[in-house]
TORTORTI-669363 format. One record per residue: x, y, z of N, C-alpha, C in turn; residue in one letter; chain; residue number from 1. Coordinates in Angstrom, 1 decimal, always signed. Each point is the difference from the previous one (the first is absolute). Example, Ala and Ser with C-alpha at 12.3 -4.5 7.8 and 13.67 -1.06 7.14 Angstrom:
<r n_u="+13.2" n_v="-5.7" n_w="+7.8" ca_u="-0.9" ca_v="+1.2" ca_w="+0.0" c_u="+0.9" c_v="+1.2" c_w="+0.0" code="A" unit="A" pos="1"/>
<r n_u="-0.4" n_v="+1.1" n_w="-0.7" ca_u="+0.9" ca_v="+1.1" ca_w="+0.0" c_u="-0.8" c_v="+1.1" c_w="+0.8" code="S" unit="A" pos="2"/>
END
This chain:
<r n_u="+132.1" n_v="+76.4" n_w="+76.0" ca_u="+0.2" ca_v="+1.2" ca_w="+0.8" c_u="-1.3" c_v="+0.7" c_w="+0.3" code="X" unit="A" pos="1"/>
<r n_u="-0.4" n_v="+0.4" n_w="+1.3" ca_u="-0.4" ca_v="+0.9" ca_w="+0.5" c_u="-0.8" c_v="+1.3" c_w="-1.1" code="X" unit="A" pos="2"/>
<r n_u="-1.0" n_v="+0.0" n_w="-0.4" ca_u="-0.5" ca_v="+1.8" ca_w="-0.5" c_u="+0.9" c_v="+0.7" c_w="+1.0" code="X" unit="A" pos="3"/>
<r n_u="+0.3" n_v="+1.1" n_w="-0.7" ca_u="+0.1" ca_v="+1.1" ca_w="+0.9" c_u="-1.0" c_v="+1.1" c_w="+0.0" code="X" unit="A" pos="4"/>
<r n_u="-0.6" n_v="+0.9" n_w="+0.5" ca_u="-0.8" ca_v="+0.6" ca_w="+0.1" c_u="+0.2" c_v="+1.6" c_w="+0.6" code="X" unit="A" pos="5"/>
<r n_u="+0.5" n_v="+0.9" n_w="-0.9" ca_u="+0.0" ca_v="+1.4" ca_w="+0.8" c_u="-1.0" c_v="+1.0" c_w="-0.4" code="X" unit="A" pos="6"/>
<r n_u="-0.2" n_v="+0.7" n_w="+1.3" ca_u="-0.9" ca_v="+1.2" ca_w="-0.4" c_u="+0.0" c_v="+0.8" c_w="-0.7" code="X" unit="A" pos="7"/>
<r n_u="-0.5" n_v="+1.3" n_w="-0.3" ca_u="+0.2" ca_v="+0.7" ca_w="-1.0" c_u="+1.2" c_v="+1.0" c_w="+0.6" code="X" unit="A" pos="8"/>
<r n_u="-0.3" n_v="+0.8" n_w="+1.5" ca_u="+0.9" ca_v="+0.1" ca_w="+0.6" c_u="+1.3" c_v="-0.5" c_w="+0.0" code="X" unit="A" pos="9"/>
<r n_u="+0.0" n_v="-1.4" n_w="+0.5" ca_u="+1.5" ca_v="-0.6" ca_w="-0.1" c_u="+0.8" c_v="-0.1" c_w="-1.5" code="X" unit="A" pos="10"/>
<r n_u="-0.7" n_v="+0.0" n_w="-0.4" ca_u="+0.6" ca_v="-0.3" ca_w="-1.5" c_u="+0.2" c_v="+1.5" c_w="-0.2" code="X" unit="A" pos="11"/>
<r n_u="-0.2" n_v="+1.2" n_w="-0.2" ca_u="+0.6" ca_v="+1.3" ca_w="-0.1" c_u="+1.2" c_v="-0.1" c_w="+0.8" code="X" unit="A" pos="12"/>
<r n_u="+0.1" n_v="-0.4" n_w="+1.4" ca_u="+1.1" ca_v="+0.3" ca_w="+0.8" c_u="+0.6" c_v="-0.4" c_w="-0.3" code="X" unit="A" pos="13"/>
<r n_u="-0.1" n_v="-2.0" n_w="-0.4" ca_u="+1.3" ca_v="-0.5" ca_w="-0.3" c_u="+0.4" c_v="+0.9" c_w="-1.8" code="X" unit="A" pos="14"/>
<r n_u="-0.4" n_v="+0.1" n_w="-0.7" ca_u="+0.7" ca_v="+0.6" ca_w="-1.6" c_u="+0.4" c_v="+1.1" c_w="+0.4" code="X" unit="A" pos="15"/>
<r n_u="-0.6" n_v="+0.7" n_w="+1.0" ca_u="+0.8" ca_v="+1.4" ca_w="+0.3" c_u="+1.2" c_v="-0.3" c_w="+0.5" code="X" unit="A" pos="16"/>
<r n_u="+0.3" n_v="-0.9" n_w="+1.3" ca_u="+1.4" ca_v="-0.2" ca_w="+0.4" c_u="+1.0" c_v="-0.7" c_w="-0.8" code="X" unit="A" pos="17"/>
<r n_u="-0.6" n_v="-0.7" n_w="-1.5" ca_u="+0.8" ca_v="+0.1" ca_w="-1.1" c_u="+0.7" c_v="+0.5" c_w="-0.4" code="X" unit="A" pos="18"/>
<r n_u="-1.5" n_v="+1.1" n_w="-0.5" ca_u="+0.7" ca_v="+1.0" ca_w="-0.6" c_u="+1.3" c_v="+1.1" c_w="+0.7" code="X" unit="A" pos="19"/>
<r n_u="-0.1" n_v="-0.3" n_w="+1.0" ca_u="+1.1" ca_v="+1.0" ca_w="+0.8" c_u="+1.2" c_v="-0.7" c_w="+0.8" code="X" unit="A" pos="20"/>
<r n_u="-0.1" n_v="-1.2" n_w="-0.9" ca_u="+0.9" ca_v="-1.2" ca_w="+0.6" c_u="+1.3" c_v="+0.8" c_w="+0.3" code="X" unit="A" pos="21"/>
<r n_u="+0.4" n_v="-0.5" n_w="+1.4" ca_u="+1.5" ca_v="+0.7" ca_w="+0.8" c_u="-0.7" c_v="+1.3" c_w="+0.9" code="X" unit="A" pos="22"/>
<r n_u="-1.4" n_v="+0.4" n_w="-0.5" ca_u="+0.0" ca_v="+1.8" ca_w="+1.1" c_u="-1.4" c_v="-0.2" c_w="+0.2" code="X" unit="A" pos="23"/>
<r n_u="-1.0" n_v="-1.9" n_w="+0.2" ca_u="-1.0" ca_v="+0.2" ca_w="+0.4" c_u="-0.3" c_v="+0.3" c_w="+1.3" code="X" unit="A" pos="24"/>
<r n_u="-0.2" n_v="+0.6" n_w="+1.0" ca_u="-0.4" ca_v="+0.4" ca_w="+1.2" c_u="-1.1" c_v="+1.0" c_w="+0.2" code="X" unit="A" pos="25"/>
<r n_u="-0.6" n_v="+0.0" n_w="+1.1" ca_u="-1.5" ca_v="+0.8" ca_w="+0.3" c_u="-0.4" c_v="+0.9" c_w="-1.1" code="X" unit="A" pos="26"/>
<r n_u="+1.0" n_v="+1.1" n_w="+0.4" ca_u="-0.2" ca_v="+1.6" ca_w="-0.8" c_u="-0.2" c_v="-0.5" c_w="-1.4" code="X" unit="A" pos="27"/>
<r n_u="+1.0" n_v="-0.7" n_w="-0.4" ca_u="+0.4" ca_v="-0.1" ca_w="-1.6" c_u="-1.1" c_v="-0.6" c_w="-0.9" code="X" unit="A" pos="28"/>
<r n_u="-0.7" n_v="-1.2" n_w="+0.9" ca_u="-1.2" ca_v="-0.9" ca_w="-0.9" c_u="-1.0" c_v="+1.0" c_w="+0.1" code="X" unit="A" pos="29"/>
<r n_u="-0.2" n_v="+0.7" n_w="+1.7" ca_u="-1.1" ca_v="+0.7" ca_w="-0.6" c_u="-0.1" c_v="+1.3" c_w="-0.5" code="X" unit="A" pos="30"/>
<r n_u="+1.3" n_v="+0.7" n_w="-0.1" ca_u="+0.2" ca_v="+1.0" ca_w="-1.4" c_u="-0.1" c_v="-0.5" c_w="-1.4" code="X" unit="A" pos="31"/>
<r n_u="+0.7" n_v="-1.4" n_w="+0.1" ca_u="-0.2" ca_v="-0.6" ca_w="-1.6" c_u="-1.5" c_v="-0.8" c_w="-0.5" code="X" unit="A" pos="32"/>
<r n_u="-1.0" n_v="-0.3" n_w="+1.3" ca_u="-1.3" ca_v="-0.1" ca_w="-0.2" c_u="-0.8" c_v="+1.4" c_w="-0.7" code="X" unit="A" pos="33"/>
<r n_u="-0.1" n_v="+0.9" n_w="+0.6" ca_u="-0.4" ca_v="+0.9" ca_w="+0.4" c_u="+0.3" c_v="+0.6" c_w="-1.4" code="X" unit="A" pos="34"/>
<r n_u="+1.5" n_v="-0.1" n_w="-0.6" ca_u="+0.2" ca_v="+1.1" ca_w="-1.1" c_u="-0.6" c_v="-0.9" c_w="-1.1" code="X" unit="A" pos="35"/>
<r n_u="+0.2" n_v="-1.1" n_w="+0.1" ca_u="-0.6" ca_v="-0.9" ca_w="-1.4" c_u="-1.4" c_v="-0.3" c_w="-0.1" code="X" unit="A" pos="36"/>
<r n_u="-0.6" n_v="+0.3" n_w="+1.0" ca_u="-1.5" ca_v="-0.6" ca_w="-0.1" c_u="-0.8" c_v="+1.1" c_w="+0.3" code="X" unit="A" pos="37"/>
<r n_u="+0.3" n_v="+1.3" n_w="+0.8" ca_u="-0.5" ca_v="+0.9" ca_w="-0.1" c_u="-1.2" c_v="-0.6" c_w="+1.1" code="X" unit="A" pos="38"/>
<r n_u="+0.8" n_v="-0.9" n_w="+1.3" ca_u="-0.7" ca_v="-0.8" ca_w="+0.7" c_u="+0.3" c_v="+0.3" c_w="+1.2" code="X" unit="A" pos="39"/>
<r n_u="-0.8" n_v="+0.9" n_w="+1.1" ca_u="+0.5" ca_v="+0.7" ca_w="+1.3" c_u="+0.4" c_v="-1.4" c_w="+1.1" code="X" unit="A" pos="40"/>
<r n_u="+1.2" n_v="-0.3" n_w="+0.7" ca_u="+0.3" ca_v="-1.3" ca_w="+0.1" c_u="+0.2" c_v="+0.8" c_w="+1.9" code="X" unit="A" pos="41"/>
<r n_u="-0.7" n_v="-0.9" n_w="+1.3" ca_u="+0.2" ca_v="+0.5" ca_w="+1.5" c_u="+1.2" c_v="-1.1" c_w="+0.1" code="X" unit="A" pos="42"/>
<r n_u="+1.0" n_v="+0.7" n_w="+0.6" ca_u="+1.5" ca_v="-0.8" ca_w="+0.8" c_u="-0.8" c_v="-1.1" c_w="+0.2" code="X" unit="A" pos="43"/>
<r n_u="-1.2" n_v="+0.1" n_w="+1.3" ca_u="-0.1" ca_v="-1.5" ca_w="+0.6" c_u="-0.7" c_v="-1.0" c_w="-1.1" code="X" unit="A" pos="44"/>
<r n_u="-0.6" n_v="+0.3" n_w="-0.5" ca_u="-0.2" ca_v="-1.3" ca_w="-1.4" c_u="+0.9" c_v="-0.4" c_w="-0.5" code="X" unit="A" pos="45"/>
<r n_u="+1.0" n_v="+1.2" n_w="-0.4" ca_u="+1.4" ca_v="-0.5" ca_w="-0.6" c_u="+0.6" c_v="-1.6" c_w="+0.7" code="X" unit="A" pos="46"/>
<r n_u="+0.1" n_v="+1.0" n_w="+1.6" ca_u="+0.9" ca_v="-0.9" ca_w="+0.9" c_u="-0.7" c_v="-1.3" c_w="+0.2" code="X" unit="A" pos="47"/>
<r n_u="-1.1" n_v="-0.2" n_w="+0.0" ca_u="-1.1" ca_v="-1.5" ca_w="+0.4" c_u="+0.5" c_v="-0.5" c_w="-1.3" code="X" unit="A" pos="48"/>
<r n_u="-0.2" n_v="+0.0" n_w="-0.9" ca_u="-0.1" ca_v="-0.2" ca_w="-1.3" c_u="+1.3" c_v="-0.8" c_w="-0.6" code="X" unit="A" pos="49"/>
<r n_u="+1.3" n_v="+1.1" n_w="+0.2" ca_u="+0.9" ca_v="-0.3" ca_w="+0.0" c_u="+0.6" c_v="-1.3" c_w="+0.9" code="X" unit="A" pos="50"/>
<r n_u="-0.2" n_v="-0.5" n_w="+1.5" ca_u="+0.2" ca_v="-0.9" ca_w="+0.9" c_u="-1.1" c_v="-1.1" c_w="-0.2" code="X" unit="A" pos="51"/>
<r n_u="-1.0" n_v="+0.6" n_w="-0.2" ca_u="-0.9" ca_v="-1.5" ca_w="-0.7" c_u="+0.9" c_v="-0.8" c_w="-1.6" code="X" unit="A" pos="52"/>
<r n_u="+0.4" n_v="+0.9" n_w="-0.6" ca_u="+1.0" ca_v="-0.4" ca_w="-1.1" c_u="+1.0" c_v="-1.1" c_w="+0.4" code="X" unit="A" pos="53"/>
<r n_u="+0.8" n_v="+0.9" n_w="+1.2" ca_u="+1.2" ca_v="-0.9" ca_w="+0.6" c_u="-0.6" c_v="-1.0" c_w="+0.4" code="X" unit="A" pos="54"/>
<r n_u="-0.7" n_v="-0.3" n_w="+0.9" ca_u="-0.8" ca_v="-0.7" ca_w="+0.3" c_u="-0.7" c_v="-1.4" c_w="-0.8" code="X" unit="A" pos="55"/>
<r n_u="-0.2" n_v="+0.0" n_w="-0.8" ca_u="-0.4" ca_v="-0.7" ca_w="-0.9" c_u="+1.5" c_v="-0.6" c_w="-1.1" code="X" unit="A" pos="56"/>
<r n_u="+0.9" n_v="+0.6" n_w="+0.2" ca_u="+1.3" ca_v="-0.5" ca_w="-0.9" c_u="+0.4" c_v="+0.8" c_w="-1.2" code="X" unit="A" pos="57"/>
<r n_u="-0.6" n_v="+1.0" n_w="-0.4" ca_u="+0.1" ca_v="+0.8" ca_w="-1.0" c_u="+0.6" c_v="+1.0" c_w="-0.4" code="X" unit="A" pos="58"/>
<r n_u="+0.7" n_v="+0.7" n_w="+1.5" ca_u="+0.7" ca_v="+1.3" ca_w="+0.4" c_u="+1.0" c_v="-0.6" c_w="+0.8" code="X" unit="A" pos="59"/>
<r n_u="+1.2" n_v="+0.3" n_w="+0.2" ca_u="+0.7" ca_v="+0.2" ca_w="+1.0" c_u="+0.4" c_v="+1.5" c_w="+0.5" code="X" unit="A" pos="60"/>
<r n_u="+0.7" n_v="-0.4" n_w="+1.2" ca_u="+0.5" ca_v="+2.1" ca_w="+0.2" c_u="+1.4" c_v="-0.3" c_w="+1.0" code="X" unit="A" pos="61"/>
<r n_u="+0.4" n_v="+1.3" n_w="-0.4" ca_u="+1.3" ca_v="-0.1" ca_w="+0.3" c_u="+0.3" c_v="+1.4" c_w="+0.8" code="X" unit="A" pos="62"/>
<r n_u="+0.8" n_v="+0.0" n_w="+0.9" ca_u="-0.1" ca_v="+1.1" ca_w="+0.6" c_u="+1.2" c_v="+0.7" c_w="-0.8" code="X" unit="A" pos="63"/>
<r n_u="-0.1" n_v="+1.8" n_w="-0.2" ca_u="+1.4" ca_v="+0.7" ca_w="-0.4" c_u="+0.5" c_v="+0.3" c_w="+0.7" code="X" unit="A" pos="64"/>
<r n_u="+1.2" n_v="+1.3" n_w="-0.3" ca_u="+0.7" ca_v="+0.1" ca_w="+1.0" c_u="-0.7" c_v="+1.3" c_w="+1.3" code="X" unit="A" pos="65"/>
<r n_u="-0.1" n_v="+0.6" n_w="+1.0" ca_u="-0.6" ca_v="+0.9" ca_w="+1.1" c_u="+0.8" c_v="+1.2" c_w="-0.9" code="X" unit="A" pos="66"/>
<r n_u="-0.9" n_v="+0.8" n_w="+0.6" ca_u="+0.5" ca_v="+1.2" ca_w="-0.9" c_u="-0.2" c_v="+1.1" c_w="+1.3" code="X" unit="A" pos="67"/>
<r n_u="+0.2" n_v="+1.2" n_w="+0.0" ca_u="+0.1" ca_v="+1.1" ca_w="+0.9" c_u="-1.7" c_v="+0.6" c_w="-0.3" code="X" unit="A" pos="68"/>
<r n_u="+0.0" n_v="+0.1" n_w="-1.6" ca_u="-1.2" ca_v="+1.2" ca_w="-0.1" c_u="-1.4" c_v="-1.0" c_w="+0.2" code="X" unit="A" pos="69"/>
<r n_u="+0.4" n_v="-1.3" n_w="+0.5" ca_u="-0.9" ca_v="-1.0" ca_w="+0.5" c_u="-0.2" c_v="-0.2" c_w="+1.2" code="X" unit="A" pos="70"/>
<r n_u="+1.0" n_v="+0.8" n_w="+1.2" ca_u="-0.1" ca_v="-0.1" ca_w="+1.1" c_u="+0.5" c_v="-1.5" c_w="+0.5" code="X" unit="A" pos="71"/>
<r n_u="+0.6" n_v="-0.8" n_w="-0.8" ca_u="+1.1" ca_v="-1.3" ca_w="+0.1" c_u="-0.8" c_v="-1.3" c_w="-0.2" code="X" unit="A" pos="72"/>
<r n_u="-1.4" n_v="+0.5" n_w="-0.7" ca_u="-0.6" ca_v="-1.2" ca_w="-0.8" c_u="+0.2" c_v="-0.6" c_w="-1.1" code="X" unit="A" pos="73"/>
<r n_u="+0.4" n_v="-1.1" n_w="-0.5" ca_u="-0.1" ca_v="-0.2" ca_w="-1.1" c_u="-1.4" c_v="-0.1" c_w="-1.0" code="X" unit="A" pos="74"/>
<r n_u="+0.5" n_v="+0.1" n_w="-1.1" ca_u="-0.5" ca_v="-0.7" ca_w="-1.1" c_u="-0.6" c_v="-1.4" c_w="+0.1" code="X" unit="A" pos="75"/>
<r n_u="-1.2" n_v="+0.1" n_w="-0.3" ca_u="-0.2" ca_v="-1.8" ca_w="-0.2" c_u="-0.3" c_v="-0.2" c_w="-1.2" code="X" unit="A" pos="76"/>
<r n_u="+0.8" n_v="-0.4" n_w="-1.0" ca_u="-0.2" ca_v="+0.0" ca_w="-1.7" c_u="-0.4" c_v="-1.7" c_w="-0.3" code="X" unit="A" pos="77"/>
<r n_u="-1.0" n_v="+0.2" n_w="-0.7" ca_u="-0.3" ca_v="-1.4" ca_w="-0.3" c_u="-0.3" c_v="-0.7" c_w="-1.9" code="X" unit="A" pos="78"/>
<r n_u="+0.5" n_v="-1.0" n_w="+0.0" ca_u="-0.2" ca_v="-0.2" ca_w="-1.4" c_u="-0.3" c_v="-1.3" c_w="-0.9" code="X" unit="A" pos="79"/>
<r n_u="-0.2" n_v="-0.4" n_w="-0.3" ca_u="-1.1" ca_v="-1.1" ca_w="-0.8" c_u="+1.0" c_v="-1.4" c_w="+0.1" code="X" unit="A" pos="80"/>
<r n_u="-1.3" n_v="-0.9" n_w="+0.5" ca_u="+1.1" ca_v="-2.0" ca_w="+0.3" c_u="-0.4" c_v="-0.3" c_w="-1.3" code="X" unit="A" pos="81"/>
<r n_u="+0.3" n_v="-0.5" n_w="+0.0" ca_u="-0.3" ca_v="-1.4" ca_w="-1.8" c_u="-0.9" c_v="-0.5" c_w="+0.4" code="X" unit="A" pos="82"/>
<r n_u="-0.9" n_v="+0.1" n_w="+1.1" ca_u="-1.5" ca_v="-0.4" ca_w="+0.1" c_u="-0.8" c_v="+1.1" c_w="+0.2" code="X" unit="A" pos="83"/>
<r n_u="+0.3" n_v="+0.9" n_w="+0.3" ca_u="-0.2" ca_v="+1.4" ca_w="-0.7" c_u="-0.3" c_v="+0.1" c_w="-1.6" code="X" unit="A" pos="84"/>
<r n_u="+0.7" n_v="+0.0" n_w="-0.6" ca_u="+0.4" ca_v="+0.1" ca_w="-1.2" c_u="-1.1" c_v="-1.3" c_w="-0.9" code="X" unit="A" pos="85"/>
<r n_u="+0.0" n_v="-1.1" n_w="+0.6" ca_u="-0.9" ca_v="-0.8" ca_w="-0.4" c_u="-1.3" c_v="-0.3" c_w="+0.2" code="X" unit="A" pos="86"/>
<r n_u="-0.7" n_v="+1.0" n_w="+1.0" ca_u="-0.9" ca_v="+0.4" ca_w="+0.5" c_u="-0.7" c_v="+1.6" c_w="-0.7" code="X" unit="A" pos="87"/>
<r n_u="+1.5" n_v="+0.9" n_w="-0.5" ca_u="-0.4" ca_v="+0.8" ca_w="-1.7" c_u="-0.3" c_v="-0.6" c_w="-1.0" code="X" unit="A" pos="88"/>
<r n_u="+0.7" n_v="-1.2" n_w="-0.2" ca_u="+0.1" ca_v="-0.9" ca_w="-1.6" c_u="-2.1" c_v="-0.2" c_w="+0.0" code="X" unit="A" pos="89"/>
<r n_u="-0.1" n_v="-0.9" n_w="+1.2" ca_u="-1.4" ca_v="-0.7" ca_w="+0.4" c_u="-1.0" c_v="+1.2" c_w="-0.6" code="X" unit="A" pos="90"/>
<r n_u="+0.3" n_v="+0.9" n_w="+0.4" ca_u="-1.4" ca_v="+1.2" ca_w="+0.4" c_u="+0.1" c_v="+0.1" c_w="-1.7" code="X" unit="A" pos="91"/>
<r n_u="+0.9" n_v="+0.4" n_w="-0.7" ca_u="+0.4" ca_v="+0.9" ca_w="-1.0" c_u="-0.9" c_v="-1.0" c_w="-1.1" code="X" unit="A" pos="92"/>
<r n_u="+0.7" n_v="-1.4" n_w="-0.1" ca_u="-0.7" ca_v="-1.3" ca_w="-0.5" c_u="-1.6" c_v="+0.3" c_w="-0.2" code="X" unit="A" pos="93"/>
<r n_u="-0.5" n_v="+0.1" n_w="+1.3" ca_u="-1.1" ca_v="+0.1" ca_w="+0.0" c_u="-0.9" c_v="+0.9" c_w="-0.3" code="X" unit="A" pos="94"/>
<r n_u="+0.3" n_v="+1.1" n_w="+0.1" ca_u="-0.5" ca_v="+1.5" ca_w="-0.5" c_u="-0.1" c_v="-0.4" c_w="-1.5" code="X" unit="A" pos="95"/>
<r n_u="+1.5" n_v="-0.3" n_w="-0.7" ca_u="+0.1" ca_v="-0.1" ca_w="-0.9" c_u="-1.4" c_v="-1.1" c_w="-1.2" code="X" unit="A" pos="96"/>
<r n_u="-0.4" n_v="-0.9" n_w="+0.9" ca_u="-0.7" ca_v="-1.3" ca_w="-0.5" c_u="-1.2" c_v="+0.6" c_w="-0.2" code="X" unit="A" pos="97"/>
<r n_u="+0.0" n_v="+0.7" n_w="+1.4" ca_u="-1.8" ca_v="+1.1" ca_w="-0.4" c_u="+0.1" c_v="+0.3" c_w="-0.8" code="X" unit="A" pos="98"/>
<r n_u="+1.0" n_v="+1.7" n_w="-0.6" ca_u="+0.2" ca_v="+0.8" ca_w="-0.8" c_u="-0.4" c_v="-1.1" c_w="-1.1" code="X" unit="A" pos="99"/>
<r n_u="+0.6" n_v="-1.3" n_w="-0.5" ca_u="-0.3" ca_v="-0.6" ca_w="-0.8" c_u="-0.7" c_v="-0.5" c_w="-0.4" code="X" unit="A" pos="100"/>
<r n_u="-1.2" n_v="-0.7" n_w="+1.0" ca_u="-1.1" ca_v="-0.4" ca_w="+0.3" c_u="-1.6" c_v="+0.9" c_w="-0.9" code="X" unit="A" pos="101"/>
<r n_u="+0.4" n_v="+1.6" n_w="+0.3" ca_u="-0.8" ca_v="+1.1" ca_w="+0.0" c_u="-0.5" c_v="-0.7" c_w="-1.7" code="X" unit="A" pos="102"/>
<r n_u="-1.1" n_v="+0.2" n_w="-0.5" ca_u="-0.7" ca_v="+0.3" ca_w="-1.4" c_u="+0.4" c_v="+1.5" c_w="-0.5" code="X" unit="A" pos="103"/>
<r n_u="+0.6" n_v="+0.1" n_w="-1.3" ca_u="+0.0" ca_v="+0.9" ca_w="-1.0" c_u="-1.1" c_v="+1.1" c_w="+0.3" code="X" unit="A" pos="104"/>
<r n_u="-1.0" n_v="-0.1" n_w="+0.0" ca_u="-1.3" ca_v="+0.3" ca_w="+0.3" c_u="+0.2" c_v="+1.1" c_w="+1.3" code="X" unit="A" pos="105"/>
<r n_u="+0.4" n_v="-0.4" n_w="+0.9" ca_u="+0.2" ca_v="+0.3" ca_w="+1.6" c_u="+1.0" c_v="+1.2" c_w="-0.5" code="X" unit="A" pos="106"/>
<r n_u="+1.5" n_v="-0.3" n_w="-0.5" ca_u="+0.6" ca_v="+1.2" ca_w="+0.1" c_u="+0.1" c_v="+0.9" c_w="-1.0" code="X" unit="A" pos="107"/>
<r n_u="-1.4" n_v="-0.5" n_w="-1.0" ca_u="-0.1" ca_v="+1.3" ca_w="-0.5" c_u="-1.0" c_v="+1.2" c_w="+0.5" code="X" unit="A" pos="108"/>
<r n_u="-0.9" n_v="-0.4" n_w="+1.3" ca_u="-1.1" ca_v="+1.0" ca_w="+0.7" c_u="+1.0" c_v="+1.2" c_w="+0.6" code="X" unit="A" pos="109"/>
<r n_u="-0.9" n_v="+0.5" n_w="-0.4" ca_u="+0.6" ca_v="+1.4" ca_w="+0.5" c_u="-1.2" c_v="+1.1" c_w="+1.3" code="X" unit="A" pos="110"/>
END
C-alpha cells in the first residue's frame, strides 16, 4: 500500500470531523478547531482544505436538508471514508515511532 501522507493542517481537519461525527460542517470544525486548539482557523482554509480532503479520498460530503434561516441552502456535512481513517491510523503510527525513537535524555530537557 501506498504511504499516506497528511499535513499538519489536514490531519486536524480530518480528527476534528471525527470528532463531531454526524454535525461535521464549515461552522462546526472550525468552532471545534478553534475551541480545542486555541487555533484562529479563516473559512477559506477551512473550505480548500476540506475539498482537497475529498479530493484525495478521505472526506466525503453530503448535502442536509435547506433550511429558511439559510435562505434555502443546505448544509454540506462531511465525514471520514476508511481511507480517511487509514490515512489517521498511518500519521498516528508514525508520530508514534518518533515519540519512540526520541532518547531518554531528549525528553528530559527542559
Amino acid at each position: 500500500m501506498k504511504k499516506i501522507q497528511l499535513g499538519e493542517f489536514e490531519e486536524v481537519v480530518l480528527l476534528t470531523v471525527g470528532v463531531l461525527h454526524g454535525n461535521a460542517y464549515g461552522v462546526t470544525i472550525k468552532y471545534e478547531i478553534e475551541k480545542r486548539l486555541g487555533r484562529e482557523v479563516t473559512i477559506g482554509a477551512l473550505q480548500v482544505t476540506l475539498r482537497r480532503l475529498e479530493s484525495k479520498g478521505f472526506l466525503k460530503s453530503k448535502q442536509g436538508d435547506s433550511t429558511d434561516s439559510r435562505r434555502g441552502r443546505p448544509k454540506l456535512f462531511f465525514e471520514i471514508t476508511a481511507y480517511g481513517k487509514k490515512a489517521l491510523d498511518y500519521s498516528k503510527e508514525t508520530r508514534d515511532e518518533l515519540w519512540n525513537a526520541l532518547p531518554s535524555l531528549v525528553l528530559k530537557l527542559k
